[in-house]
CHARMM internal coordinates of N, CA and C (Angstrom, degrees):
IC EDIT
DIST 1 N 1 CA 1.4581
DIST 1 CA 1 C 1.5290
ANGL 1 N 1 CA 1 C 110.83
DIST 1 C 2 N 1.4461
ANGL 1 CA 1 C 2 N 126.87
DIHE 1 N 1 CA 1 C 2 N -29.07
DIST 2 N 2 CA 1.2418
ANGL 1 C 2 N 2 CA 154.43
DIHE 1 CA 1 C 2 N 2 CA 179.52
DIST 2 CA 2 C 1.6607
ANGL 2 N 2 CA 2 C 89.08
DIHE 1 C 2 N 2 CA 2 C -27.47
DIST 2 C 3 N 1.7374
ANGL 2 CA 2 C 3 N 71.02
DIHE 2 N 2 CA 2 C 3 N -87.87
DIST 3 N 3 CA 2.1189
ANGL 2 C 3 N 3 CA 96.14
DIHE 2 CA 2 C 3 N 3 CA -177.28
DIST 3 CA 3 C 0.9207
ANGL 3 N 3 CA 3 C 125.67
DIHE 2 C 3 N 3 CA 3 C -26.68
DIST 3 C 4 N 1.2320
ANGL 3 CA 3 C 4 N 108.76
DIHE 3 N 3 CA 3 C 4 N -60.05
DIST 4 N 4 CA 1.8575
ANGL 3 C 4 N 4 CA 111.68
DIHE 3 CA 3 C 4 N 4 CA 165.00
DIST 4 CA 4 C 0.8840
ANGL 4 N 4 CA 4 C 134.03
DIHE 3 C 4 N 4 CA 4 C -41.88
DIST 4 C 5 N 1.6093
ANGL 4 CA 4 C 5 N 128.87
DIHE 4 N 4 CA 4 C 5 N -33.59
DIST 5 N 5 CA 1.0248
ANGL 4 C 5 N 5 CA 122.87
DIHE 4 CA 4 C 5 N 5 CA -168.60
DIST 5 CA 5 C 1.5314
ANGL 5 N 5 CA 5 C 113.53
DIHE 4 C 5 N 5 CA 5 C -77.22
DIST 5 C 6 N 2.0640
ANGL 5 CA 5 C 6 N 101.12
DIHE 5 N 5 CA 5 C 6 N -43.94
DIST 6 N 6 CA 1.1911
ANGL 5 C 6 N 6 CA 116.55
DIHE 5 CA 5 C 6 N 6 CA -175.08
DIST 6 CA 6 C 1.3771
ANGL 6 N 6 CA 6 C 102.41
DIHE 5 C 6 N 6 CA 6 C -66.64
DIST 6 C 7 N 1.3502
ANGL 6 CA 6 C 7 N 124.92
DIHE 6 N 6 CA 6 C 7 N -26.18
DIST 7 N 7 CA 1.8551
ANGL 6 C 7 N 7 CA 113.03
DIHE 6 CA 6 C 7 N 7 CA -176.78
DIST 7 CA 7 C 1.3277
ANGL 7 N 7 CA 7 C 97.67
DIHE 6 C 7 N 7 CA 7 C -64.17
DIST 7 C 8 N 1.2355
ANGL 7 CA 7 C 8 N 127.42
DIHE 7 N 7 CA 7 C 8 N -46.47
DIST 8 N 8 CA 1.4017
ANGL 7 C 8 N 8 CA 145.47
DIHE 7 CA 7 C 8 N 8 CA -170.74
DIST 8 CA 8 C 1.9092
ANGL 8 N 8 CA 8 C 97.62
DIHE 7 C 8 N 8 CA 8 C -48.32
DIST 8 C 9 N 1.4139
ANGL 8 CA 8 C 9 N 130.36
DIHE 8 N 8 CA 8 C 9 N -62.32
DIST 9 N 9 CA 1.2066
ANGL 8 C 9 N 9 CA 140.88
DIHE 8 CA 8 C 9 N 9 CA 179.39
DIST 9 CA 9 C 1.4791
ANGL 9 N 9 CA 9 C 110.20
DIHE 8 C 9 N 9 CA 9 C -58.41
DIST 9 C 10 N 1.4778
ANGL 9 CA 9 C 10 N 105.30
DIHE 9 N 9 CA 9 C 10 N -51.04
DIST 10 N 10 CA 1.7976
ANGL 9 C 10 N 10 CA 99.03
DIHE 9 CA 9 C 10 N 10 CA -174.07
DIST 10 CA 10 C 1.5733
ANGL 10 N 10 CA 10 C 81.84
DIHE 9 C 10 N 10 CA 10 C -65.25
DIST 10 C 11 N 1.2505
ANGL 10 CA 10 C 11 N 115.14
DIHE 10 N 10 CA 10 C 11 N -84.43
DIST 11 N 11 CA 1.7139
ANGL 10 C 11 N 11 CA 109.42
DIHE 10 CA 10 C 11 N 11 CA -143.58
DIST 11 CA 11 C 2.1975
ANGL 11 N 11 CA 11 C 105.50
DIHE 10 C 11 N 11 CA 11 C -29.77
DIST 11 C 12 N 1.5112
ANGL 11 CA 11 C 12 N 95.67
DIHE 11 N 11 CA 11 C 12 N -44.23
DIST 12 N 12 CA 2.0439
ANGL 11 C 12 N 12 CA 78.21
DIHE 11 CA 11 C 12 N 12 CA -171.32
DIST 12 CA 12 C 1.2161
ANGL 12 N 12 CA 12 C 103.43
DIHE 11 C 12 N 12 CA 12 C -76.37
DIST 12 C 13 N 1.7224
ANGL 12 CA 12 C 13 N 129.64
DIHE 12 N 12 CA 12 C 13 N -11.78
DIST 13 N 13 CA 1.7351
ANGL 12 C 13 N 13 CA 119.19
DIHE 12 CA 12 C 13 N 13 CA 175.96
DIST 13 CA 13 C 1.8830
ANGL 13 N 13 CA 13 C 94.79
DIHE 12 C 13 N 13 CA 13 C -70.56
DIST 13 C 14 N 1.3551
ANGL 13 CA 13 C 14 N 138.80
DIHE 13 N 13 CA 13 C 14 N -22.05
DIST 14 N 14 CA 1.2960
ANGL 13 C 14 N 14 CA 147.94
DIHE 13 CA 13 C 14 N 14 CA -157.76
DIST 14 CA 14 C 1.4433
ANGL 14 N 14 CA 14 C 90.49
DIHE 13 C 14 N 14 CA 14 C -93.42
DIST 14 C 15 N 1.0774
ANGL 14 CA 14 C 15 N 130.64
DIHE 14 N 14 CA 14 C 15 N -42.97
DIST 15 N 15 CA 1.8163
ANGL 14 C 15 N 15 CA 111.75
DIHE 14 CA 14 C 15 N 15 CA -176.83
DIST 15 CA 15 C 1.4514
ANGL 15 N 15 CA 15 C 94.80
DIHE 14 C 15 N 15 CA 15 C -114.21
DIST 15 C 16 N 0.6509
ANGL 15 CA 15 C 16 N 153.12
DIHE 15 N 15 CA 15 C 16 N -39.04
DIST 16 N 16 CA 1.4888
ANGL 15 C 16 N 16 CA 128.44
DIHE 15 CA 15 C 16 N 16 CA 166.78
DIST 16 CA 16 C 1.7671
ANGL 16 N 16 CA 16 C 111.53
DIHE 15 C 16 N 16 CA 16 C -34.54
DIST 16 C 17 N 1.2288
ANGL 16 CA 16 C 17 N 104.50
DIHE 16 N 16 CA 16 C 17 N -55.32
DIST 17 N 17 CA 1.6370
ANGL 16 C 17 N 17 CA 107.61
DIHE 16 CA 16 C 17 N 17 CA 162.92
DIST 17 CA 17 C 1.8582
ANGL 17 N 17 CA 17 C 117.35
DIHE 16 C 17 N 17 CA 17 C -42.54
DIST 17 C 18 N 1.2720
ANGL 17 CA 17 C 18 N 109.13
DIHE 17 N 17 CA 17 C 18 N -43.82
DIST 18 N 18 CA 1.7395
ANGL 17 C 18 N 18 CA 116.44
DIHE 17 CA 17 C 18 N 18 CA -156.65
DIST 18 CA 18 C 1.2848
ANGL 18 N 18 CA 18 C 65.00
DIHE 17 C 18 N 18 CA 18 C -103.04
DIST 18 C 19 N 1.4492
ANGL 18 CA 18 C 19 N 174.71
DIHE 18 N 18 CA 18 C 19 N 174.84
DIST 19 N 19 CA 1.3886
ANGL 18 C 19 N 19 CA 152.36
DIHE 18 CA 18 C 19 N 19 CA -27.92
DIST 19 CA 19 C 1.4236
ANGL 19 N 19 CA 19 C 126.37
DIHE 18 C 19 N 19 CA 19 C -91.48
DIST 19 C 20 N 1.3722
ANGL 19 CA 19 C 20 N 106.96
DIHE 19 N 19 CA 19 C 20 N 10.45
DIST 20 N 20 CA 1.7089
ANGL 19 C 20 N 20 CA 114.14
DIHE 19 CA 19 C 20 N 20 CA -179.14
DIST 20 CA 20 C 1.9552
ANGL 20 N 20 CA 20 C 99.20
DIHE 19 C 20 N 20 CA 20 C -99.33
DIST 20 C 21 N 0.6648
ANGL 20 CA 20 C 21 N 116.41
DIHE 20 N 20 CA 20 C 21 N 169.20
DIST 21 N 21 CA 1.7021
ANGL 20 C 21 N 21 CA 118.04
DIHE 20 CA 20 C 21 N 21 CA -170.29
DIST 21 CA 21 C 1.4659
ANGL 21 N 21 CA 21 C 117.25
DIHE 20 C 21 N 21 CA 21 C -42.73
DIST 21 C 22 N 1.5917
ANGL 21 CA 21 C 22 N 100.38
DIHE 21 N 21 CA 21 C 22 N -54.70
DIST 22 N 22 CA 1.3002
ANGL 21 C 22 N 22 CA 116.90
DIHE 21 CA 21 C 22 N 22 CA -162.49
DIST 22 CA 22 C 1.2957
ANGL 22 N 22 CA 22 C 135.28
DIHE 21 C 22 N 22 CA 22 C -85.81
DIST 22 C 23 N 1.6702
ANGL 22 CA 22 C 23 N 96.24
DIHE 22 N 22 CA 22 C 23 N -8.39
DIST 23 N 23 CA 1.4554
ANGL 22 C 23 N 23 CA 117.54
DIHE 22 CA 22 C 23 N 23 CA 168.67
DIST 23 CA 23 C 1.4060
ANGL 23 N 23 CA 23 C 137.35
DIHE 22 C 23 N 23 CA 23 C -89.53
DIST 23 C 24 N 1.4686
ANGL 23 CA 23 C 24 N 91.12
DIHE 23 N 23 CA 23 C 24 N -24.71
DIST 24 N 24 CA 1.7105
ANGL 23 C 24 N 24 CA 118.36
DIHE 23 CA 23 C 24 N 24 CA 154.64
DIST 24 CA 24 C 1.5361
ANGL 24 N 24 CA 24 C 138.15
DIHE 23 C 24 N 24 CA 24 C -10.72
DIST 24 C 25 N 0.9389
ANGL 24 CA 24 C 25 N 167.08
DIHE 24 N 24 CA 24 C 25 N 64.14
DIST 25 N 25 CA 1.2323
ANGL 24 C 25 N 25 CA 153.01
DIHE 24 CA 24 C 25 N 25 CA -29.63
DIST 25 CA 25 C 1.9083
ANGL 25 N 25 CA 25 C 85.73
DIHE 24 C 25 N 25 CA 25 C 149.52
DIST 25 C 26 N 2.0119
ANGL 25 CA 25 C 26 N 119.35
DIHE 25 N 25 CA 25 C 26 N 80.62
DIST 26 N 26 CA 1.1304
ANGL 25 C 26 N 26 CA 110.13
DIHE 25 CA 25 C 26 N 26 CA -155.86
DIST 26 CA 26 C 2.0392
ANGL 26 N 26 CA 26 C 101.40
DIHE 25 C 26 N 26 CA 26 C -81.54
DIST 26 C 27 N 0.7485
ANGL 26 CA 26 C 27 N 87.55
DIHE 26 N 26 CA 26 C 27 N 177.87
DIST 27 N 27 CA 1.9892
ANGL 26 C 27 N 27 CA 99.48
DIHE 26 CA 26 C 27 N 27 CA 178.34
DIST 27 CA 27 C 1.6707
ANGL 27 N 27 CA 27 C 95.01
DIHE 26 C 27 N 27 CA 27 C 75.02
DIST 27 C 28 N 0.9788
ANGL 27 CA 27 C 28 N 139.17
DIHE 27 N 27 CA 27 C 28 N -13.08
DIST 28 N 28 CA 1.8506
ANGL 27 C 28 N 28 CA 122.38
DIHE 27 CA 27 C 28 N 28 CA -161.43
DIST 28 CA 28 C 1.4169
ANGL 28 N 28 CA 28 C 107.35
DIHE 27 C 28 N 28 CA 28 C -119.06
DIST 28 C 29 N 1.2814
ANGL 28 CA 28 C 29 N 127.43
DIHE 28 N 28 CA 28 C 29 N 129.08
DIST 29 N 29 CA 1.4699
ANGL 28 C 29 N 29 CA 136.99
DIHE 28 CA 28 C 29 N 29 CA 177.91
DIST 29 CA 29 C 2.0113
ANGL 29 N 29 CA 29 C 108.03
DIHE 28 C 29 N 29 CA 29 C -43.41
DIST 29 C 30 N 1.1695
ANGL 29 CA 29 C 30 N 112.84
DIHE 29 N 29 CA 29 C 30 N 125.16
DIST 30 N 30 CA 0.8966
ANGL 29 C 30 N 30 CA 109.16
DIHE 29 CA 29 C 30 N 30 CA 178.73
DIST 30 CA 30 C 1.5272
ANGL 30 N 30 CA 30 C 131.27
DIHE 29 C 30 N 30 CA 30 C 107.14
DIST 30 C 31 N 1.2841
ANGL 30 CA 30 C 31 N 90.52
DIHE 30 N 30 CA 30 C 31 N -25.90
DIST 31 N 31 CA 1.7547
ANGL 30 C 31 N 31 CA 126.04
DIHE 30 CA 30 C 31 N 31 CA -172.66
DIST 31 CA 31 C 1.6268
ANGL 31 N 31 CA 31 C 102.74
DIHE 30 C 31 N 31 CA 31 C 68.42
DIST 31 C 32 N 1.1845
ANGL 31 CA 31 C 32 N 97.30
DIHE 31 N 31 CA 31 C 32 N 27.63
DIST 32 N 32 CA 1.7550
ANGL 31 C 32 N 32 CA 103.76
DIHE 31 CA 31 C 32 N 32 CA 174.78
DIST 32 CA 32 C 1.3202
ANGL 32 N 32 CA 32 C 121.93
DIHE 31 C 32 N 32 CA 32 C -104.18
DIST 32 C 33 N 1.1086
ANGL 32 CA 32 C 33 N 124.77
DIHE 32 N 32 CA 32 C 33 N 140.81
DIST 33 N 33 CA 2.0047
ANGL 32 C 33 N 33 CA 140.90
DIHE 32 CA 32 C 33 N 33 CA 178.00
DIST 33 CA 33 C 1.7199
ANGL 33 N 33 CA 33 C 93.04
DIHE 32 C 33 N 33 CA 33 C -36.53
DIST 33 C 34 N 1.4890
ANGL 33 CA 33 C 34 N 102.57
DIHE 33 N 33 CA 33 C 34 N 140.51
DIST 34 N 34 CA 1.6218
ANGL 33 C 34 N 34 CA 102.11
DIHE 33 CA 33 C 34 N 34 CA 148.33
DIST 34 CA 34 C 1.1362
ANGL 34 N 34 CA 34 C 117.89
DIHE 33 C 34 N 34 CA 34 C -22.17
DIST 34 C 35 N 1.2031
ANGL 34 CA 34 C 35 N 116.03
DIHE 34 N 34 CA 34 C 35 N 157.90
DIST 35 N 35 CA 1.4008
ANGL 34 C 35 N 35 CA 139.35
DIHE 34 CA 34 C 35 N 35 CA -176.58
DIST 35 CA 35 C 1.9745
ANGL 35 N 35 CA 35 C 118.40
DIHE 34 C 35 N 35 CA 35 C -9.12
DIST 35 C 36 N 1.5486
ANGL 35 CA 35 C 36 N 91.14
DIHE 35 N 35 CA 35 C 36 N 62.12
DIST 36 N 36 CA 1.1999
ANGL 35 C 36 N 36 CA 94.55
DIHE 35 CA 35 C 36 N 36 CA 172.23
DIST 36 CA 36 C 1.6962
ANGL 36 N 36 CA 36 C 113.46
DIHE 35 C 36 N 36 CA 36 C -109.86
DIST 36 C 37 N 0.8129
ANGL 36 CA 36 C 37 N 120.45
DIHE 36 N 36 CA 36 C 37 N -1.34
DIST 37 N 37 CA 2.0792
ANGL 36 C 37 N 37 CA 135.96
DIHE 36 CA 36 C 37 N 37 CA -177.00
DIST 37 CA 37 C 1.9668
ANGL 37 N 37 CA 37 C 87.90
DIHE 36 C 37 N 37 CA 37 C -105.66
DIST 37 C 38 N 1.1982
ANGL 37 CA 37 C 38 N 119.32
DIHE 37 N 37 CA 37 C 38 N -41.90
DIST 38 N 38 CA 1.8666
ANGL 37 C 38 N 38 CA 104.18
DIHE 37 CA 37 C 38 N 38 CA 176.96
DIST 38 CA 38 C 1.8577
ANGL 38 N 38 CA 38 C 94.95
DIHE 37 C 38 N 38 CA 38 C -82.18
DIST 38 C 39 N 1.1938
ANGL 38 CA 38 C 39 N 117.04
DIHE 38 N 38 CA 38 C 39 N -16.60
DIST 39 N 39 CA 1.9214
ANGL 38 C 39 N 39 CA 93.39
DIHE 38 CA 38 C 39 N 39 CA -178.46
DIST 39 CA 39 C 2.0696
ANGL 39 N 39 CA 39 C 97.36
DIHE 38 C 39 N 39 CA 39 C -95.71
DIST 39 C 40 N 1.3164
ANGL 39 CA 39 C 40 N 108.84
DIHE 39 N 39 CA 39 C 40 N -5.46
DIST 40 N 40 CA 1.2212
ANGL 39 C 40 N 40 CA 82.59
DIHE 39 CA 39 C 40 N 40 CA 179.73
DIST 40 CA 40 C 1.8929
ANGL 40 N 40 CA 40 C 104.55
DIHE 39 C 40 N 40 CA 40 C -105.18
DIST 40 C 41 N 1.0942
ANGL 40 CA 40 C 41 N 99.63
DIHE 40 N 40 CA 40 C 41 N 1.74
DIST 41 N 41 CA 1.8604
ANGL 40 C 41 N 41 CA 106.67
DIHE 40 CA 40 C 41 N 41 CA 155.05
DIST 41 CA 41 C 1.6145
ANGL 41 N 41 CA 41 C 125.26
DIHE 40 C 41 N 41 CA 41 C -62.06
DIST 41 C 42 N 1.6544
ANGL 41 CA 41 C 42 N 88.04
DIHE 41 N 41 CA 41 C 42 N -48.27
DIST 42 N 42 CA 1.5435
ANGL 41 C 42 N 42 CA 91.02
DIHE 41 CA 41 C 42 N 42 CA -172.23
DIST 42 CA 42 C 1.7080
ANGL 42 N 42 CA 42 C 103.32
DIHE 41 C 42 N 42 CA 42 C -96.43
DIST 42 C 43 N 1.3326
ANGL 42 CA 42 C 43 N 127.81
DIHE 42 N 42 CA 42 C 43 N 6.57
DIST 43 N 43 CA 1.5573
ANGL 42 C 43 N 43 CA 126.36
DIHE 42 CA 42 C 43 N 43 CA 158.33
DIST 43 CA 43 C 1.9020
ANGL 43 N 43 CA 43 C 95.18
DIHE 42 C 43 N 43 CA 43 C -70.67
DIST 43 C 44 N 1.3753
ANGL 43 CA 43 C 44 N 112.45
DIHE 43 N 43 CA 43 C 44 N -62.28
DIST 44 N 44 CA 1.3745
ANGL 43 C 44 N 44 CA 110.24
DIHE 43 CA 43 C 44 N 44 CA -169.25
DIST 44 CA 44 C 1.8614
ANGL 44 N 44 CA 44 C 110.54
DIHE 43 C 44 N 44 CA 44 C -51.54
DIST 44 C 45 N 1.2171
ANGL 44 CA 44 C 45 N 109.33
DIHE 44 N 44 CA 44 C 45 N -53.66
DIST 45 N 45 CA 1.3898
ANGL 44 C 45 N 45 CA 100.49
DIHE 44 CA 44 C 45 N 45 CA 176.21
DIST 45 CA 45 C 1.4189
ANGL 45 N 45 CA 45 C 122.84
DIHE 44 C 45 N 45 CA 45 C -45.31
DIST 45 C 46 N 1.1218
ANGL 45 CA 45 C 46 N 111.87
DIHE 45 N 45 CA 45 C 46 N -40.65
DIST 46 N 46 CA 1.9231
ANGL 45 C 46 N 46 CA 128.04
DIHE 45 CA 45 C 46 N 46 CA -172.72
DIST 46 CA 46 C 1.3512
ANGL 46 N 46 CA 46 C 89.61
DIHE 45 C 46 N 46 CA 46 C -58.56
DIST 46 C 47 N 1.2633
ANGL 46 CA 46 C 47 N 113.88
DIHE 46 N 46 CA 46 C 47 N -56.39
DIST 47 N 47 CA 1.6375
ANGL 46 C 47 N 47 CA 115.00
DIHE 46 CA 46 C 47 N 47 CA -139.38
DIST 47 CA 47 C 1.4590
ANGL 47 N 47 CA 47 C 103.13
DIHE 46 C 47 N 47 CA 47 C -83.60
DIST 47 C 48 N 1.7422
ANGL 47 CA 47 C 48 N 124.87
DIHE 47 N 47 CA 47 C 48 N -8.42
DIST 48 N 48 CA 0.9227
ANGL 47 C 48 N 48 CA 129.61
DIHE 47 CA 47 C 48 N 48 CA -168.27
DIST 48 CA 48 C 1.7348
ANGL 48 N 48 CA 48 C 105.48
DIHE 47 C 48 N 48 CA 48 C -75.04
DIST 48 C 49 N 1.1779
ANGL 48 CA 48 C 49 N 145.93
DIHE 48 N 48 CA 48 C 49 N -56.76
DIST 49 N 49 CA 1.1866
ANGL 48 C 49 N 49 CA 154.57
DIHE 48 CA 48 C 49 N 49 CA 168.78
DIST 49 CA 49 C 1.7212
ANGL 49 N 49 CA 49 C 104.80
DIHE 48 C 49 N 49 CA 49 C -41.96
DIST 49 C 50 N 0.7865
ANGL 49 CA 49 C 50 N 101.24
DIHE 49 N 49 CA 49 C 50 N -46.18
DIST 50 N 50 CA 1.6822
ANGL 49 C 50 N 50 CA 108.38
DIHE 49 CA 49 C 50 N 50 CA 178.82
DIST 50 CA 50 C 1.5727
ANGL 50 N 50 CA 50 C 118.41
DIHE 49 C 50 N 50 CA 50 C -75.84
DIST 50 C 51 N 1.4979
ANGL 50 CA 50 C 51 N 104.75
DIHE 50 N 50 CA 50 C 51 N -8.63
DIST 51 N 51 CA 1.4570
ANGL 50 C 51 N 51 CA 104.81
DIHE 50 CA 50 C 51 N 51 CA 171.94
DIST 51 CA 51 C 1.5356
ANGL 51 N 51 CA 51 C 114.92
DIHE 50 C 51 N 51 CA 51 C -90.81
END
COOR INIT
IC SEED 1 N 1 CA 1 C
IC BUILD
């Protein structure tokens, strides 16, 4: 339950970061890097069996 919570904290400390001006990342949905919203899908899937 631990994990979760803290995945839960990094991931909104992680877009709170990519949605303030400077973290912005222009041309990409989200203002986020390539395929960083499909690697944090397939972290959650992995990690799901293991929870």
């Amino acid at each position: 339950m631990i994990t979760w919570i803290l995945l839960l904290i990094l991931s909104i400390w992680i877009l709170a970061n990519r949605f303030s001006q400077n973290g912005k990342v222009a041309g990409y949905p989200l203002g986020m890097p390539r395929g960083t919203v499909r690697a944090l899908i397939t972290i959650m899937i992995v990690a799901f069996p293991f929870g």
